[in-house]
N, C-alpha and C positions, 0 to 999 in steps of 0.2 A: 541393200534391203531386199528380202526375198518375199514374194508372195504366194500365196496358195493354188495350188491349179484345184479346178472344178470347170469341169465342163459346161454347166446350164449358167455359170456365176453365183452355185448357192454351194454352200456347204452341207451334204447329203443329212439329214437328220434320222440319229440313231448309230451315227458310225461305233463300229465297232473298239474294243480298249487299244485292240493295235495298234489301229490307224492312226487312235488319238495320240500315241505314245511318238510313229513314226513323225506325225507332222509336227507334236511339238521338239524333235530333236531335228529336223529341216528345220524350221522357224531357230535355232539356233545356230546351229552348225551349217546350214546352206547347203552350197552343193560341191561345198573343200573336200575334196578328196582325202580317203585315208591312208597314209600311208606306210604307218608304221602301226607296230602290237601297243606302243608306249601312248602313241596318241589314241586308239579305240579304249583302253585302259583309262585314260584321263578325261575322256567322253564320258564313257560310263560313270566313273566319278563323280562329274559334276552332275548328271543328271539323275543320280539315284533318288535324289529328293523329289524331282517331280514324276519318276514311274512310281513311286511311292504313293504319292497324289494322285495319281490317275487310280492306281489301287484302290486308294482310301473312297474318291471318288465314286466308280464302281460298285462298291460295297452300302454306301450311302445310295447309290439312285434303284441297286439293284429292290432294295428292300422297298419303292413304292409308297416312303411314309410321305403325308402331309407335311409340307414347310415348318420350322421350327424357329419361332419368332426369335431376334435375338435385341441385344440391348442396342441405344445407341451410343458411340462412344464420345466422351467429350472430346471438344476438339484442340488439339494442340499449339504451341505458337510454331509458325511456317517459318523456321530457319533452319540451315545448312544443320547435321546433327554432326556433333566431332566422335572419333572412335575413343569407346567408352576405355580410362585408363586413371591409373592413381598419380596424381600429380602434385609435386609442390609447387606453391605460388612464386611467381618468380619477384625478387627484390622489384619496391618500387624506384631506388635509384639505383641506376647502370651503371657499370662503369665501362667505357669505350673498349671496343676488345682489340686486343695487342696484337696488329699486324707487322711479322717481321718484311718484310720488302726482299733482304737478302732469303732466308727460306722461302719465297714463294718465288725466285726466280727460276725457270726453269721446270714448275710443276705443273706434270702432264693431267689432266681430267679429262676421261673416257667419259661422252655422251651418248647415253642409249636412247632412239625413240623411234616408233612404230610407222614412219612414213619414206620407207628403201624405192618407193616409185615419186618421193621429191625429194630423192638423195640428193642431188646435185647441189637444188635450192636451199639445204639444209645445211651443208656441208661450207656453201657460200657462206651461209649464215656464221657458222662457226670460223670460217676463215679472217672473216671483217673482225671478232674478236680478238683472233690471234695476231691482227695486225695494229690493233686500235687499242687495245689493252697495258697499260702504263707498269704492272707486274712482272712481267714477263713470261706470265701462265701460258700454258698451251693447251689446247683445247682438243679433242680428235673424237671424230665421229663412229660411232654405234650402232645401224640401222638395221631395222629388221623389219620381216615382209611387213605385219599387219601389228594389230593390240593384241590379238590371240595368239603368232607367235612370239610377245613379247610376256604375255603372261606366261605359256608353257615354259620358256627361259627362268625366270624369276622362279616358278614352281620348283624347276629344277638345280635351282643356285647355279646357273650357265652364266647370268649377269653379272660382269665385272666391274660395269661401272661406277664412276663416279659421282652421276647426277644421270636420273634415269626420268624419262617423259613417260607418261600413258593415262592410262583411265583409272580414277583416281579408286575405286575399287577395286584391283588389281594394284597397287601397289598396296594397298591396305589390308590386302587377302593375307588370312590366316597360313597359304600353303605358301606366300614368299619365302625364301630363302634364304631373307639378306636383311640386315640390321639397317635400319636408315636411322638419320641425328634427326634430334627436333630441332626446330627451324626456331628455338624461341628466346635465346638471347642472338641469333642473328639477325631475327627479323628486326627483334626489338633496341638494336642497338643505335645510341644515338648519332653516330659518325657513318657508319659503314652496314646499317640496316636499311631497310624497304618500306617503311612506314607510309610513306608518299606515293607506292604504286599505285596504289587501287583508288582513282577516282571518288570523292565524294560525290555526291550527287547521282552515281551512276543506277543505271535499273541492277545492276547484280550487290550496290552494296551491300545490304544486306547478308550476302553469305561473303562477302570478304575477312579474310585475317582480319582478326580484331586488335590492338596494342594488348599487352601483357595480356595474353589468355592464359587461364589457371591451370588446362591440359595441354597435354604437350602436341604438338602437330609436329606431324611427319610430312606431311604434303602444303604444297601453295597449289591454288588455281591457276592455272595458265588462259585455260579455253573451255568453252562449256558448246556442247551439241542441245539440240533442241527438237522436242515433236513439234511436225511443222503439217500446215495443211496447207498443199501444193493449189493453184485457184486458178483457173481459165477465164480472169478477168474478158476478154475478148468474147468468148463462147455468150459469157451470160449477159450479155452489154446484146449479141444477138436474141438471144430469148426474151429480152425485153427487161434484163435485172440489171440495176441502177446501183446497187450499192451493196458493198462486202459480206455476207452474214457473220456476226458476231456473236449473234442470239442463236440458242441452240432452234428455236421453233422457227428464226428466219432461216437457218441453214438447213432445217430439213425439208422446206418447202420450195429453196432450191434446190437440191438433190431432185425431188421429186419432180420439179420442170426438168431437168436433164432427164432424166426417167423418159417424162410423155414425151422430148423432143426425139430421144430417140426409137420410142412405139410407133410414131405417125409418121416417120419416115419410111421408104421404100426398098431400106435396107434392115434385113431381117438378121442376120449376122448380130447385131448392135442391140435387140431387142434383150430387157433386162441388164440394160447400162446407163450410164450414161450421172449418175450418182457419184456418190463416195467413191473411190476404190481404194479398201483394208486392204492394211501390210498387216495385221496382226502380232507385228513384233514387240519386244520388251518393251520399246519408248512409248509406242502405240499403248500399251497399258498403262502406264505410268500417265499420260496425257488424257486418255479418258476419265480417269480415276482423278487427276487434279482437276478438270473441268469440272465435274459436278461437287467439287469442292475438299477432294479431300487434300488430308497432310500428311505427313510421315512426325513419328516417335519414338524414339528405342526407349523404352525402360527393362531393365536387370536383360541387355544385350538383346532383346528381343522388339521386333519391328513392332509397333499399336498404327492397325490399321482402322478406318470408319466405316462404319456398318453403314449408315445413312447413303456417306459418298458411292459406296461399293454397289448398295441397292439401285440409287437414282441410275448410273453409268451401267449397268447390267439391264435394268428395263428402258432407258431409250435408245442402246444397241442394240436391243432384241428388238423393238418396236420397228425400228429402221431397217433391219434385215427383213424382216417379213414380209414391208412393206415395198421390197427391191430400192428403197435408196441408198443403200449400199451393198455392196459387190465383192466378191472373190476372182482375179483376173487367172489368166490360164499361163500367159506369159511371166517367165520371171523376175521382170521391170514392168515399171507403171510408164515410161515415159515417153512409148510411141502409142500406147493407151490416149493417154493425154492429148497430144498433137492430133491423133485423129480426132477426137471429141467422142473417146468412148467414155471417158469420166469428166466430169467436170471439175470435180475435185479429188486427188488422192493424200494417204497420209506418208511424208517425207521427212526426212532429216537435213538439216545444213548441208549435212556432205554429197547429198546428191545436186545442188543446186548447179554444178558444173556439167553432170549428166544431161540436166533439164534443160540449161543455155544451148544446148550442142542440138540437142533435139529441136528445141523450139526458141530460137533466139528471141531477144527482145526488141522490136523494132522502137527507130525514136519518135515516130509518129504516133505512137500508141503503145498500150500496157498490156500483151500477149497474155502475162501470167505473171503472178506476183504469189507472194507466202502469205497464209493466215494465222494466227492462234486458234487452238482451237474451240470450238461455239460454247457459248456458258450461258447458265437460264438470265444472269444478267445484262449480255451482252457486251460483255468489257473484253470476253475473253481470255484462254489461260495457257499459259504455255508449261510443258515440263523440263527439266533441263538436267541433264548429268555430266558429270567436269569432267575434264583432262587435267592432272598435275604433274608439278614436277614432286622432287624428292631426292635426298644428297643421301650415299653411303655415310654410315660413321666410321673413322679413320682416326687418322692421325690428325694433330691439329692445322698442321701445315695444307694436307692434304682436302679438311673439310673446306678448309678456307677458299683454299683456291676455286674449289666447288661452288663456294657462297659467292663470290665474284660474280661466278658464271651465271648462274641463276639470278643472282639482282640486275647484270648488263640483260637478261633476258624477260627480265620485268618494264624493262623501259618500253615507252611509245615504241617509239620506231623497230622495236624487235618484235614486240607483241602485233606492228602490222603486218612485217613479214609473215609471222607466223600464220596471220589469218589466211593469209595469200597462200599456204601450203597448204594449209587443213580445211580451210573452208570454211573453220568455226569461228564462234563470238570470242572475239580478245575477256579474257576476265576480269580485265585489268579499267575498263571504261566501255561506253557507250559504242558500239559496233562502228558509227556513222561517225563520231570524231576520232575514233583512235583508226581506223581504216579508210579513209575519207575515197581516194581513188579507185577501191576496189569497191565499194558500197555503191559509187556512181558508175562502176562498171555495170554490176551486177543489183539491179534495184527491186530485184524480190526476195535479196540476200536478209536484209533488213528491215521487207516490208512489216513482219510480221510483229515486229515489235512497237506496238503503239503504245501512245499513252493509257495509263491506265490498265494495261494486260495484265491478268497475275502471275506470277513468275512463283514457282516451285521445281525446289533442287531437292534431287534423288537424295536417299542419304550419304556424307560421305563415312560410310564405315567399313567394316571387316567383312559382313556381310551380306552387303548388297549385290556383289557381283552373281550370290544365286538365292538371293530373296526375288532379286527383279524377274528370275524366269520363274518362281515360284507362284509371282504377281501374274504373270503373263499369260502363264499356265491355267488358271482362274479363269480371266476373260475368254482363253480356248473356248470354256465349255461355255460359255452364255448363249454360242450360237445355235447350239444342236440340245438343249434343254429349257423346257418351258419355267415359266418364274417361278410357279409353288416350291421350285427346285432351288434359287438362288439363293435363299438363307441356307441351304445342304456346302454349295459349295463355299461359304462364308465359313463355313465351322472346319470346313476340310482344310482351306487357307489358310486359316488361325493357330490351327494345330500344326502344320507342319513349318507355320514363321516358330513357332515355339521351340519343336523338335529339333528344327535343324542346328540351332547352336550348339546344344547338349552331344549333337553326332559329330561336332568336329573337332572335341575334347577327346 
């Protein structure tokens, strides 16, 4: 996760259209090197829609009008959305699908997935199948550096495989290459489908595969990443705070004691910290944006976002930034931020939680740092979350099959713990804390975050989310460097280009 540099901790107000353009392509692309014309080319690409935005932007504040009331939109029901497609219903009785034994002996499936720095662990993984497998299927691994060079692959139809892992927007991108099968008379079959994976009872059921769905799915859930608010349990147990903020008004008035602890100290360095400290990244919007309640929609392929939620989360981060309880860090990690007690609280993802252990371990005497949801005006709490899935090429029948093997042995407990153990993320498959039981009591801010009662909202999974999210993100950019008569301007500018963008990728 990359953060903003600013010298004082604030973000200069009035910057110029450049600057906004530069940071919001760093806010994406980091600090990867470019290397080639093909990848500047596919940069620019993806980000056409928000220099566009910034334009439109621009255009709207140049002009100086009064705020332009808008409606508010009803609110949606909060489940997983499927990518919109025409589907027949599938037969309500099955019939078991016909596994030759003799054709599947001996067929190889290529696995492609995004983590070449736990190649080894992954590869293990695939090896226990290739020796524990009653088929005779062989399995052989696929790995590439990151998800972004797993997308540009897919972009460019470079991926061969069999059964491909990643983020479940990227495999659902319009610019894939590769035909994948729908999973829905394999899921649903009654001898040799996965009906049984996915926990009842669990906090994700909800967005789990459902028995006969009427659209066809291309992807299962594997693992879902989360906005996470990283918490100096220890720090504020010094300042004299007793208990977690879950309430958006208790958590701003810890912010604000992290503030005055660090004004009245003798270290001048630290002055204007000690608060929040914003990553400003996609999840980061997406997490602000469910906290004050909003949902996601797609009608006729286009995202319905809430004018109410978008207001509320626009004026109590502008309120908070003004009021220095939260920060812009200079470094580009939060994590020795943290350990010194320059923040009290930053905003994080699962996958840093192995950065964060390294930095600041967790002693068993006491609770150093643990994960939050983050603050809601009810105090329950809200988390956002965006999946990782799998997905099989379509093939030959032989060939699917042996795929669908792999993927259901990769549905089980014991695979779905390994997996947590690589990526760091929530198994999809059940409850963090029983399906990963040892790693959870390793690592005990992994799971703190998920209480009872947190609201859980999952990005959508569709075609278009992989640049509706920075188009979302993009939004919250400016809340910080314009005042509020302004934030119904950048609502209409939002709206319009969640509209626009489908029609431009036809």
């Amino acid at each position: 996760m990359h953060y903003s540099l600013c010298g004082n901790g604030k973000v200069p107000v009035g910057f110029v259209v450049f600057k906004i353009i530069v940071g919001s392509l760093r806010a994406v692309v980091g600090s990867t090197p470019i290397h080639s014309r093909f990848f500047m080319e596919k940069v620019m690409k993806r980000f056409r829609a928000i220099l566009l935005l910034t334009l439109c932007a621009a255009i709207f504040l140049s002009a100086c009008q009064p705020a332009v009331p808008t409606a508010t939109l009803a609110i949606p029901t909060r489940t997983a959305t499927s990518l919109p497609a025409t589907a027949t219903p599938l037969p309500t009785s099955k019939p078991t699908l016909a596994v030759d034994r003799q054709a599947l002996q001996g067929q190889e499936v290529r696995i492609a997935f995004p983590w070449d720095q736990a190649e080894n662990r992954f590869s293990q993984l695939i090896d226990d199948f290739n020796l524990t497998n009653t088929w005779g299927i062989r399995a052989v691994a696929e790995p590439y550096a990151s998800a972004d060079a797993l997308m540009e692959a897919l972009e460019l139809g470079r991926v061969k495989a069999d059964v491909v892992i990643g983020k479940t927007y990227d495999l659902l991108s319009p610019q894939t290459r590769i035909e994948f099968q729908d999973f829905g008379v394999y899921f649903n079959d009654p001898t040799w489908g996965a009906l049984d994976s996915y926990q009842q009872g669990s906090p994700f059921e909800a967005f789990a595969p459902k028995a006969n769905e009427t659209l066809p799915r291309y992807t299962l859930p594997l693992a879902y990443d989360a906005g996470l608010i990283f918490y100096r349990s220890s720090w504020a147990r010094e300042l004299g705070l007793q208990e977690a903020p879950l309430a958006w008004e208790d958590f701003a008035n810890q912010m604000r004691a992290g503030l005055r602890a660090n004004l009245d100290d003798i270290n001048i360095v630290n002055n204007g910290t000690g608060g929040l400290l914003l990553s400003k990244s996609p999840l980061s919007a997406q997490s602000w944006y469910a906290a004050f309640g909003g949902t996601y929609a797609i009608q006729n392929q286009v995202l319905q976002l809430e004018d109410e939620a978008l207001v509320a989360s626009f004026r109590a981060l502008k309120q908070a930034f003004k009021e220095d309880l939260t920060w812009v860090g200079l470094e580009p990690t939060p994590y020795q931020y943290f350990t010194d007690n320059f923040a009290l609280a930053y905003e994080g993802t699962l996958s840093e939680i192995d950065q964060q252990a390294h930095y600041l371990p967790a002693k068993k005497t006491e609770i150093n740092w643990e994960t939050l949801p983050y603050p809601t005006e009810d105090g329950k709490g809200s988390i956002a979350l965006e999946s990782v899935s799998v997905a099989m090429k379509a093939g030959e029948p032989e060939s699917v099959m042996a795929a669908w093997f792999f993927v259901r042995w990769l549905l089980q407990p014991s695979q779905q713990a390994r997996l947590a153990e690589i990526n760091s993320l929530w198994p999809a498959t059940g409850h963090p804390v029983s399906v990963v039981p040892d790693y959870a009591a390793f690592h005990p801010a992994w799971a703190s975050a998920l209480r009872d009662g947190v609201r859980l909202t999952l990005a959508p999974e569709a075609a278009d989310w992989g640049m509706n999210r920075y188009i979302l993100q993009d939004a919250y950019l400016r809340v910080y460097d314009l005042e509020p008569e302004y934030f119904s301007n950048i609502i209409i500018v939002l709206k319009q280009m969640l509209a626009d963008f489908p029609a431009r990728q036809q």
